[in-house]
Backbone as CSV, one residue per row, in Angstrom:
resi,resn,N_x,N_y,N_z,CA_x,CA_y,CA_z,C_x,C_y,C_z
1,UNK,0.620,18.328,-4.297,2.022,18.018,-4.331,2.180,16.500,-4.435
2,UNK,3.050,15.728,-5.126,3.314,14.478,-5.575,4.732,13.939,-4.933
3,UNK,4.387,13.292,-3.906,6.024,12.961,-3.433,5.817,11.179,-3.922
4,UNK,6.843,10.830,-4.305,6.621,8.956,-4.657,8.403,8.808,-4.358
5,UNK,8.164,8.223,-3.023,9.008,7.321,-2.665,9.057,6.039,-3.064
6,UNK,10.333,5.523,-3.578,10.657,4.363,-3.907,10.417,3.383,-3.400
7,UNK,8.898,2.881,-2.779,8.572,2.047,-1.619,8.261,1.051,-2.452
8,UNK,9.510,-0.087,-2.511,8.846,-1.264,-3.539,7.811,-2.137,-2.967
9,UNK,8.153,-2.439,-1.203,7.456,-3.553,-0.507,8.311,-3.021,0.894
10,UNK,7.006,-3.708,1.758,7.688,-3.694,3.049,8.774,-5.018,3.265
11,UNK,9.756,-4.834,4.026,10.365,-5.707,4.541,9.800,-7.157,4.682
12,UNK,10.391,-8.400,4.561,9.640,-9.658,4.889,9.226,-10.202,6.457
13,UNK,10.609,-9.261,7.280,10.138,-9.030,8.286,9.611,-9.015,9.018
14,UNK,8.469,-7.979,8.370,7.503,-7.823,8.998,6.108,-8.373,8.524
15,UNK,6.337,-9.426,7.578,5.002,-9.486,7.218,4.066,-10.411,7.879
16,UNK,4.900,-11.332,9.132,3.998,-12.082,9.799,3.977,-11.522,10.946
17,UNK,4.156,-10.140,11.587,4.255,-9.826,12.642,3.645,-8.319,12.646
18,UNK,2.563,-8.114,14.241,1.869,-6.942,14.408,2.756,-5.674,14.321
19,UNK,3.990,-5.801,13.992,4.576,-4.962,13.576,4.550,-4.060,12.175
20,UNK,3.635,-5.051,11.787,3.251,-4.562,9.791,2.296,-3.260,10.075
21,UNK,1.718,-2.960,10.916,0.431,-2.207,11.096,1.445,-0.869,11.618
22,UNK,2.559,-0.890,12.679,3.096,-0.103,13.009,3.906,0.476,12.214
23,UNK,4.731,-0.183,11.078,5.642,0.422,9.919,4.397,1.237,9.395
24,UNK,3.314,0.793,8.804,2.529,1.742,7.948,2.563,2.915,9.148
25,UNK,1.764,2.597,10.249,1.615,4.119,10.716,2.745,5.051,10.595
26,UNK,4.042,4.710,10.711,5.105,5.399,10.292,5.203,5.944,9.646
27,UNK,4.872,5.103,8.591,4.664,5.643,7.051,3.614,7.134,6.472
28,UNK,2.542,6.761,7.793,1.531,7.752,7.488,2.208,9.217,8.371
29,UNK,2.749,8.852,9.180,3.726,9.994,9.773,4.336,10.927,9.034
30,UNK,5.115,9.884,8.181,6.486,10.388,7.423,5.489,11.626,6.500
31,UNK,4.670,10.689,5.650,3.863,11.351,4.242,2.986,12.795,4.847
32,UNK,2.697,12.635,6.539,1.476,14.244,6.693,3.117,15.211,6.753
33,UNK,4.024,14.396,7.781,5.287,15.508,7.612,5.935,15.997,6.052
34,UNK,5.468,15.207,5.111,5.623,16.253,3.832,4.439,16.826,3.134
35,UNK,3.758,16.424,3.671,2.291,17.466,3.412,1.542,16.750,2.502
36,UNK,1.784,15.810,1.743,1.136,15.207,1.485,-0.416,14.816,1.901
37,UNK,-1.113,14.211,0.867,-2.363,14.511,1.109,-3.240,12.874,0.945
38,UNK,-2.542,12.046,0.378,-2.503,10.435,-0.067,-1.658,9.978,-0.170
39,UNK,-1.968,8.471,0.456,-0.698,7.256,-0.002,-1.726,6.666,-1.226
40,UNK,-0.807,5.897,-2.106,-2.002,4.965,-2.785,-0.683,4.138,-3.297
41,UNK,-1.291,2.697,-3.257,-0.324,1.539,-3.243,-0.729,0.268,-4.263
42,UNK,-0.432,-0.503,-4.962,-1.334,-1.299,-6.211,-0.683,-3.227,-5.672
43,UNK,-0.835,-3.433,-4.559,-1.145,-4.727,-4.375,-1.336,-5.696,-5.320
44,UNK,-0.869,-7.472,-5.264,-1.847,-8.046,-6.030,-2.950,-8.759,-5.523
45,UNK,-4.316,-9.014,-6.514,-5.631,-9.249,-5.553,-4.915,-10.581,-5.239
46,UNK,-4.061,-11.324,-5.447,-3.921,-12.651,-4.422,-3.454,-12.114,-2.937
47,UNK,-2.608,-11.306,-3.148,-2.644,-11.017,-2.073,-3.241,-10.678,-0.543
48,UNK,-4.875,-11.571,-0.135,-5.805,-11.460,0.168,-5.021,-10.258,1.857
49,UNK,-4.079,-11.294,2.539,-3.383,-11.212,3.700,-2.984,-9.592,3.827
50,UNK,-2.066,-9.264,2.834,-2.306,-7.843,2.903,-3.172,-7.014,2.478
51,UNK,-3.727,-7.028,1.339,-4.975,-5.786,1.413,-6.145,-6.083,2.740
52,UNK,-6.056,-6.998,3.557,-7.159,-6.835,4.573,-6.284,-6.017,5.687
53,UNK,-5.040,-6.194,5.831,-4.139,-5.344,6.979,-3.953,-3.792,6.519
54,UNK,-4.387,-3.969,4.883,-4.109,-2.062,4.535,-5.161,-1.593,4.755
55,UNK,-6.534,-2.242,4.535,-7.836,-2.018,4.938,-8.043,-1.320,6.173
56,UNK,-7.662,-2.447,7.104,-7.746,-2.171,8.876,-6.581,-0.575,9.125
57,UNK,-5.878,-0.380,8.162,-5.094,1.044,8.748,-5.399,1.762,7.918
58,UNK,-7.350,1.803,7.328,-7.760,3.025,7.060,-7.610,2.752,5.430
59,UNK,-6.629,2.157,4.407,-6.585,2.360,3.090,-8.094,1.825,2.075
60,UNK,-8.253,2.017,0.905,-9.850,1.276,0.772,-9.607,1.221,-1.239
61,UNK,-10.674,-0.216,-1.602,-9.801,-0.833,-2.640,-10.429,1.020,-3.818
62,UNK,-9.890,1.285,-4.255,-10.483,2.251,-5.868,-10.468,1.670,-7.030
63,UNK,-9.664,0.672,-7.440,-10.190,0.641,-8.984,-8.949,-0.920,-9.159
64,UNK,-9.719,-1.607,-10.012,-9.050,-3.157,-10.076,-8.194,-2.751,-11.514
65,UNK,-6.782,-2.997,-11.662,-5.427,-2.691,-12.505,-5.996,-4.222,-12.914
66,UNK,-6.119,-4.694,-14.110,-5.782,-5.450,-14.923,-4.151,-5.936,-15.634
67,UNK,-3.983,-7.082,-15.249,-2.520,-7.104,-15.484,-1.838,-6.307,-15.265
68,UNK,-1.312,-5.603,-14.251,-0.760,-4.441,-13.995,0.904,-4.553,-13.227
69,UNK,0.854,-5.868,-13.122,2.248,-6.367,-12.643,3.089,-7.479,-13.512
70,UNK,4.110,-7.290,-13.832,4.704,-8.464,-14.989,5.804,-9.063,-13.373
71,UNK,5.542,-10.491,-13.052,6.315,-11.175,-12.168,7.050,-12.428,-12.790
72,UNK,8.058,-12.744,-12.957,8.211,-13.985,-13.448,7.512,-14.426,-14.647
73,UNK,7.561,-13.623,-15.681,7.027,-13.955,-17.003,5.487,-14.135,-17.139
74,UNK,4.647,-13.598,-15.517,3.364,-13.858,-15.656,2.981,-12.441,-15.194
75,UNK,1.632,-12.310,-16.269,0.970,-10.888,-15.317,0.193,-11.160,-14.333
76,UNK,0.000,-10.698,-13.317,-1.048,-10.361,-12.066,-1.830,-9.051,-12.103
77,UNK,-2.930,-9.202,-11.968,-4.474,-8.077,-11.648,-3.517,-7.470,-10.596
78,UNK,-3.690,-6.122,-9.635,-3.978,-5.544,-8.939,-4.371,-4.428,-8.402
79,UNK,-4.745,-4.483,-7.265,-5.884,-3.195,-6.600,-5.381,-2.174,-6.464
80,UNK,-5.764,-0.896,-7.068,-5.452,0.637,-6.665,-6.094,0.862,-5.428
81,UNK,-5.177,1.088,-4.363,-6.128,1.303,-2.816,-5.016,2.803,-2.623
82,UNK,-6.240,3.472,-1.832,-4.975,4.283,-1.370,-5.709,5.141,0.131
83,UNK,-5.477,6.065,0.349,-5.515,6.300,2.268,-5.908,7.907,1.982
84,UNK,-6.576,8.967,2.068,-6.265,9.979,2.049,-6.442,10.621,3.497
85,UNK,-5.530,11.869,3.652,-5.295,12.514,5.075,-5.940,14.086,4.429
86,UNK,-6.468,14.315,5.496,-7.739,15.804,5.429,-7.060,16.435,6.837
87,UNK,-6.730,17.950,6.498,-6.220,18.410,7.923,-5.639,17.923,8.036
């Protein structure tokens, strides 16, 4: 089953605060309550700060996206990571 919520980014919020680790677990809440079976999320590799915090809640890198983001008239690489839940 394929659920894709419109999750552009977390809040700014939270991105300097141990609170970033607790929204995901939420997140992993929300996704077993629809039965879901994976998150998978495409980061950019500059982004060193977060893919080591998606790391630590279990997510792991799969496959490097080549230009895969158009930002401000520039492309950015990024990482296919994603989390899977068993049972």
């Amino acid at each position: 089953m394929a659920i894709t919520p419109n999750i552009r980014s977390i809040s700014p919020f939270y991105h300097l605060r141990s609170t970033f680790q607790s929204e995901l677990k939420r997140l992993e809440m929300y996704v077993r309550e629809c039965k879901a079976d994976r998150v998978v999320m495409d980061p950019r590799v500059e982004n060193t700060r977060a893919i080591h915090v998606y790391e630590k809640c279990g997510f792991r890198q799969v496959k490097l996206l080549p230009q895969r983001e158009l930002h401000e008239g520039k492309r950015h690489d990024c990482w296919l990571m994603e989390i899977q839940y068993t049972g």
